[in-house]
C-alpha positions in Angstrom: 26.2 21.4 27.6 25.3 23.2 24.9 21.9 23.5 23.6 21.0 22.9 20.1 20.3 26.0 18.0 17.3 24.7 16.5 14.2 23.4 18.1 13.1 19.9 17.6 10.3 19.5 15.3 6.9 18.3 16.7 5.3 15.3 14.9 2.5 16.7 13.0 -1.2 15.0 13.4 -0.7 13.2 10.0 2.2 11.5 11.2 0.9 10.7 14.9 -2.4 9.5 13.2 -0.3 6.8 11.0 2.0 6.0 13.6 -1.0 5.5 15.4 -2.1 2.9 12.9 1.2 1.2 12.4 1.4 0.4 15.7 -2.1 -1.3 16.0 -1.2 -3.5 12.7 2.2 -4.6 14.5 -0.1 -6.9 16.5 -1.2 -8.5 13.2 2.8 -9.5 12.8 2.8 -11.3 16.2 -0.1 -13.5 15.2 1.3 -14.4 11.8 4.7 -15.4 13.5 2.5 -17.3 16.1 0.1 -19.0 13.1 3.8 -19.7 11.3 4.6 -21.2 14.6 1.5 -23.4 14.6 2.2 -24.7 10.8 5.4 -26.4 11.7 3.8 -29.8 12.4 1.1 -29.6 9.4 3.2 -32.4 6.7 1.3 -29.7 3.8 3.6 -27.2 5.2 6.6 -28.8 6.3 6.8 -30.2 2.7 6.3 -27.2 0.5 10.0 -25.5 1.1 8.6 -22.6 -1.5 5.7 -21.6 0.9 7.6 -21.8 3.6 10.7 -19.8 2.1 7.7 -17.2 1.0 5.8 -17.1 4.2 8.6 -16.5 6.5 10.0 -13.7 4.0 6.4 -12.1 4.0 6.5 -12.2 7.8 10.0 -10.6 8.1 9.2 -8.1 5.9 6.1 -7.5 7.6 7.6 -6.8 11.0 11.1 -4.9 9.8 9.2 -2.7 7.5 6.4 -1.4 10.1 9.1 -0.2 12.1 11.0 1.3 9.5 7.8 3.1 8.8 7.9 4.0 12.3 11.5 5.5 12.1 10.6 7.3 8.6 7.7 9.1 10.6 10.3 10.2 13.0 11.9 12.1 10.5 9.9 13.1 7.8 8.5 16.4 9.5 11.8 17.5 9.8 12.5 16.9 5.9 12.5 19.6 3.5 9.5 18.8 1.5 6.8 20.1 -0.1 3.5 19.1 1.8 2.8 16.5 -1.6 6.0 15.0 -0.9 5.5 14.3 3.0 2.6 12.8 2.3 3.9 10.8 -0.7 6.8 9.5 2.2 4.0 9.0 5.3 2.3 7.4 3.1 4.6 5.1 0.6 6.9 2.9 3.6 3.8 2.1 5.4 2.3 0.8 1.8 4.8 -1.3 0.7 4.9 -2.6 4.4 1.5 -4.2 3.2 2.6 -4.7 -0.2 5.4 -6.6 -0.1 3.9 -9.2 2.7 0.8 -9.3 0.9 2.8 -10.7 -2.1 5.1 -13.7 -0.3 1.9 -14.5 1.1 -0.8 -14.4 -1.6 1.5 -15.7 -4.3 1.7 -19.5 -2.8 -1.9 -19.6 -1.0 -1.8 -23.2 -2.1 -0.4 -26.2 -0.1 0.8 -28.0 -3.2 2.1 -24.5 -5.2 4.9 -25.4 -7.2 6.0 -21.9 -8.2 4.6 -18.3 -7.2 1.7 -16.9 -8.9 1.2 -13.7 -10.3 0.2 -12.1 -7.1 4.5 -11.9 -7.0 4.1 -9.4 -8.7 2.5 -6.7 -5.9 6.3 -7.2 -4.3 7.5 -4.9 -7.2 5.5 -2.5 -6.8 5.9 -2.1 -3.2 9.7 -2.3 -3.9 9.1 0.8 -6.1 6.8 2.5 -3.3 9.6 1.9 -0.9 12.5 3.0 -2.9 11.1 6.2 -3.9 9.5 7.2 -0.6 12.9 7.0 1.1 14.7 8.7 -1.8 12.6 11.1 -1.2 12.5 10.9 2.4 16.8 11.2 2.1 16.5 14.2 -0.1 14.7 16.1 1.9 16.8 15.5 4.9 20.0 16.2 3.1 19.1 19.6 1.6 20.6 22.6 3.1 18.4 24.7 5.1 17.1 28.1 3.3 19.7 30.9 3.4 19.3 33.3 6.6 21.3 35.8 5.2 19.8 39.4 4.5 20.6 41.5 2.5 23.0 44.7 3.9 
């Protein structure tokens, strides 16, 4: 078999360091699922369909977009980037992994909440840090690769 005519990229120490991280926050995911777990017999739970609608979403999001951060990571060495923009990408999905949890979660802290508070609002902007980070990300991977050709 043929052997690929470039060589793989290493994962740089910024990107080992946060992957790194991400993975000792995914344990933070298990114990949420196991605390939503616990909830399901407390009545002030079971009867607020809002906080449970918003809790569960915060937890999904929580556990789908730490490992999209870790997939991002993967690639993002091997993107055509300037430095700024790497960071702004190793740094973005792993933000709105917070961001957007952070929002189902804190916007219906109370038992009796009715409707979601303004702390909603932290789920746009991780929406926008998401968004743009893998624009950005795709960009980079999609660009051609410099010209190798010399002149005669």
């Amino acid at each position: 078999m043929p052997r690929c005519a470039e060589s793989p990229v290493e994962m740089s120490t910024a990107s080992r360091r946060m992957a790194g991280l991400l993975l000792l926050a995914m344990p933070t995911v298990v114990a949420g699922g196991a605390s939503i777990l616990a909830m399901i017999d407390d009545p002030a739970y079971r009867e607020n369909e809002l906080r449970q609608d918003l809790w569960r979403a915060g937890h999904a999001h929580a556990g789908v977009l730490l490992v999209l951060s870790l997939v991002v990571l993967r690639y993002v060495d091997e993107a055509r980037l300037s430095p700024t923009a790497r960071s702004f990408v190793r740094h973005s999905i792993p933000a709105a992994a917070i961001l957007l949890p952070v929002a189902f979660f804190l916007s219906v802290t109370s038992a009796d909440a009715t409707e979601a508070n303004a702390m909603l609002s932290l789920a746009y902007l991780g929406a926008m840090l998401l968004t743009a980070g893998l624009i950005t990300l795709g960009v980079g991977l999609v660009r051609p690769p410099p010209s190798t050709i010399t002149g005669p």
